[in-house]
Kinemage of the C-alpha trace (Angstrom):
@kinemage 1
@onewidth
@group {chain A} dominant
@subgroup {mainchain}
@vectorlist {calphas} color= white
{ca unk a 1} P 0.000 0.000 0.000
{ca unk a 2} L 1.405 3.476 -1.105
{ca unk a 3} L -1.261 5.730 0.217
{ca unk a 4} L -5.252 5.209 1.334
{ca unk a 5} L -7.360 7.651 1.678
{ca unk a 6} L -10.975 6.063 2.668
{ca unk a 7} L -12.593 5.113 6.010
{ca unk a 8} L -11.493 2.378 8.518
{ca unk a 9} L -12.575 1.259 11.900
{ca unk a 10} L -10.803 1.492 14.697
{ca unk a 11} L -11.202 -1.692 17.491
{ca unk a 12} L -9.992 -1.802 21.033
{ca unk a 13} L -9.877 -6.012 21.988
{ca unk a 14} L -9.656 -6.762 25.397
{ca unk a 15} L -9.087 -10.266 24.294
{ca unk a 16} L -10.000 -12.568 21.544
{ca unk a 17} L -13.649 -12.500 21.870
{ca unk a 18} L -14.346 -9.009 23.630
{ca unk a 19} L -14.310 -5.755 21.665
{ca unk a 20} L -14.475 -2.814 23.802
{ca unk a 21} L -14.425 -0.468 21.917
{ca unk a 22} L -15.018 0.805 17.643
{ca unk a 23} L -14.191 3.897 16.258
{ca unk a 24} L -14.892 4.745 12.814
{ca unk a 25} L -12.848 7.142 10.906
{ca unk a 26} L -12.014 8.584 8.033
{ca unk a 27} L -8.363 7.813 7.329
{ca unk a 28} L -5.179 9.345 5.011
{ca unk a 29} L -2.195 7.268 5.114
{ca unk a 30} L 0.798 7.562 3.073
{ca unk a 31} L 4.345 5.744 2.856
{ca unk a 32} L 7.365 7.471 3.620
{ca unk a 33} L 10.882 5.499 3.490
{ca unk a 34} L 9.271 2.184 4.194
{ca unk a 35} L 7.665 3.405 7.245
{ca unk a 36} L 3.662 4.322 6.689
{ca unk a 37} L 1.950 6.472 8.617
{ca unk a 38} L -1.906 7.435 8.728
{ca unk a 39} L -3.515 10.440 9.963
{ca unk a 40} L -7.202 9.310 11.182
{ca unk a 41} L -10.424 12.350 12.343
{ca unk a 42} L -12.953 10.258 13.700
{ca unk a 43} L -16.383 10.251 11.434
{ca unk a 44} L -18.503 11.081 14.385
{ca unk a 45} L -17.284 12.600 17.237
{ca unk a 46} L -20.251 11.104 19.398
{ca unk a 47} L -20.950 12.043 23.061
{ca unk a 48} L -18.862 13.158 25.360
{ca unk a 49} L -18.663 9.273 26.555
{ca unk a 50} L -17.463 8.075 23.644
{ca unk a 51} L -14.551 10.506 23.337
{ca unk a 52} L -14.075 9.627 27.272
{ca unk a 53} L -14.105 5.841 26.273
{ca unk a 54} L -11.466 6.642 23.682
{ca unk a 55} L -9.425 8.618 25.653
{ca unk a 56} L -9.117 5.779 28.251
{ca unk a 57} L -8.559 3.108 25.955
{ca unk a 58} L -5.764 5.052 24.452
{ca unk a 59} L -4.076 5.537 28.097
{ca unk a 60} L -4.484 1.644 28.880
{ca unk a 61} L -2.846 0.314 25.811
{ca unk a 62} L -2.570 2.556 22.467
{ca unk a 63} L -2.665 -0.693 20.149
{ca unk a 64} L -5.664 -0.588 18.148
{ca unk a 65} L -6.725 -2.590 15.290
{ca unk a 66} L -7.817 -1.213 12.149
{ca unk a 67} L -10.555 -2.791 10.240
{ca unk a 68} L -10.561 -1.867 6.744
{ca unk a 69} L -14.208 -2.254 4.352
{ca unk a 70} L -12.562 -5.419 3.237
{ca unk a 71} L -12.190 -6.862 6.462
{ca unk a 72} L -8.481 -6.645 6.430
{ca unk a 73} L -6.943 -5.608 9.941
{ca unk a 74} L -4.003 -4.636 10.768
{ca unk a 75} L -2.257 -3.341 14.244
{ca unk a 76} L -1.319 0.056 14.590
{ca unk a 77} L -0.275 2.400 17.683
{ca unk a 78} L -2.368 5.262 17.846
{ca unk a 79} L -1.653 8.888 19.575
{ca unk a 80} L -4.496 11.592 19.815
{ca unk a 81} L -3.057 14.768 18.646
{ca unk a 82} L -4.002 17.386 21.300
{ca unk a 83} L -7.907 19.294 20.977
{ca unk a 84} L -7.642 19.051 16.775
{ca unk a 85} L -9.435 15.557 17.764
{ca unk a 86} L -6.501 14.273 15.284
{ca unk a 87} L -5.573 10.844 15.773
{ca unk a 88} L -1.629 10.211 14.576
{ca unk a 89} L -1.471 6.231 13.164
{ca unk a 90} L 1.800 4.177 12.461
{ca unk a 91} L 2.065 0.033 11.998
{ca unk a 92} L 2.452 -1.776 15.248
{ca unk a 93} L 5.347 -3.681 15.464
{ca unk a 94} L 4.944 -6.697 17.526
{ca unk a 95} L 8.601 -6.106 18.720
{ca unk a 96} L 7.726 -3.205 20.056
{ca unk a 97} L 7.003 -2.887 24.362
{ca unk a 98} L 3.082 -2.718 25.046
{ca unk a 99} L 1.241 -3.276 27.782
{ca unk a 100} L -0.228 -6.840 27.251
{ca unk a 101} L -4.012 -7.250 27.948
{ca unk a 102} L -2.565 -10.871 28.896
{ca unk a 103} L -0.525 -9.455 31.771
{ca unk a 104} L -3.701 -6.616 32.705
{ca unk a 105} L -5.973 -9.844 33.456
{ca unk a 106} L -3.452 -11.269 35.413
């Protein structure tokens, strides 16, 4: 993938079976040097609950999945990008420390 421009969904799994939470946004991503990054604006903004709900996800692990209209997914870490409501996207390497929802249940 070069560059998308489209909308995607954005999932929070607490584990295999338990979506906690889904965003959807509309989503620009482009590759620089190998490296893609994607600039997401959610579609809706919602209630002040569902920006709270995001928020908090974000602080307890920023690993999302996005779900693309094919049903392709693929793990990214996502930053929110001060009051703009701008979310900042890059690929998720699974090398990379996270907090494990594993280790949370624990």
């Amino acid at each position: 993938m070069d560059s998308y421009d489209g909308t995607a969904t954005l999932e929070w799994w607490g584990n295999p079976a338990t979506c906690l939470g889904s965003f959807r946004v509309t989503l620009t991503v482009s590759v620089v040097s190998g490296d893609w990054k994607g600039i997401a604006m959610l579609d809706s903004p919602g209630s002040e609950t569902d920006r709270e709900g995001l928020e908090f996800l974000l602080q307890l692990d920023p690993v999302f999945t996005l779900r693309f209209a094919d049903d392709s997914t693929t793990l990214v870490h996502v930053i929110a990008e001060g009051v703009s409501g701008c979310l900042i996207l890059s690929a998720f390497d699974s090398g990379e420390l996270a907090v494990s929802r594993t280790e949370m249940e624990s």
